[in-house]
N, C-alpha and C positions, 0 to 999 in steps of 0.2 A: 285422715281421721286419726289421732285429735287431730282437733285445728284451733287455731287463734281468732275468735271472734274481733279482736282488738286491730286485727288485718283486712276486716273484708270494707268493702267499698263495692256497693250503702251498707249501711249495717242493716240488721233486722230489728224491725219494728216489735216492740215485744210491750210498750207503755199500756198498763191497765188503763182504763178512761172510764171507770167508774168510781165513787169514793165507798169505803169499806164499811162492813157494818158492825164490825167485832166478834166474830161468829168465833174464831179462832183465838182467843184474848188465855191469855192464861195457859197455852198449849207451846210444843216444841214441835217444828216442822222439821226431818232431816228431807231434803231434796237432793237426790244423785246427778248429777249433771249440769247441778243450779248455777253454772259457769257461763251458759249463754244457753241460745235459743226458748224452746220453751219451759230448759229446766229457769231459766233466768225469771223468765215471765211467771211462773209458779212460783217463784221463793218470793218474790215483790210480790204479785195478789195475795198468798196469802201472809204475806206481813202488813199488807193493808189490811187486813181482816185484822190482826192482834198477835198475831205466832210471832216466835221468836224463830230464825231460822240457822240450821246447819246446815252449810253448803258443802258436796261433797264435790269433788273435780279429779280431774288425772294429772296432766301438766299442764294445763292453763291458768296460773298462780292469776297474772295480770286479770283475765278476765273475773276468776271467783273474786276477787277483791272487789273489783268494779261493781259485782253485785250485790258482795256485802256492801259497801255502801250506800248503793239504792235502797238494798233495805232499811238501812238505819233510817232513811231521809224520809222511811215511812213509820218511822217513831219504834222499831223494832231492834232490838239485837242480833247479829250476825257472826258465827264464827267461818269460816273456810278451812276446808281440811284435806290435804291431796292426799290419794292413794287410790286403788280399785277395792274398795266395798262391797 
């Protein structure tokens, strides 16, 4: 720990499977660990919801990135930020 989600084999399942309802629309989400596992799965539900989201991480640049992107792909802005917060 850390670890590189970008490494494991399977990866973890983390896809929301419902569509959003906008509850969070107009708000800023910062999520700590939003680099994989369930911080992943939090920062994408809620940018399905409407949040823009900050992603905080330690050294898993590759991963934050990876999930600022998902976020974006749910219509959301995302920055990525490494340090201990």
């Amino acid at each position: 720990q850390p670890g590189l989600e970008a490494n494991l084999d399977p990866k973890p399942d983390w896809e929301p499977r419902y569509p959003g309802s906008g509850r969070l629309a107009g708000k800023v989400a910062i999520v700590t660990g939003g680099d994989s596992g369930i911080g992943r799965a939090v920062a994408v539900l809620f940018a399905r919801e409407g949040a823009d989201i900050v992603i905080s991480h330690l050294e898993e640049e590759e991963d934050a990135l990876a999930t600022a992107e998902m976020v974006e792909e749910e219509g959301a802005r995302a920055v990525a930020i490494a340090g201990d917060i």
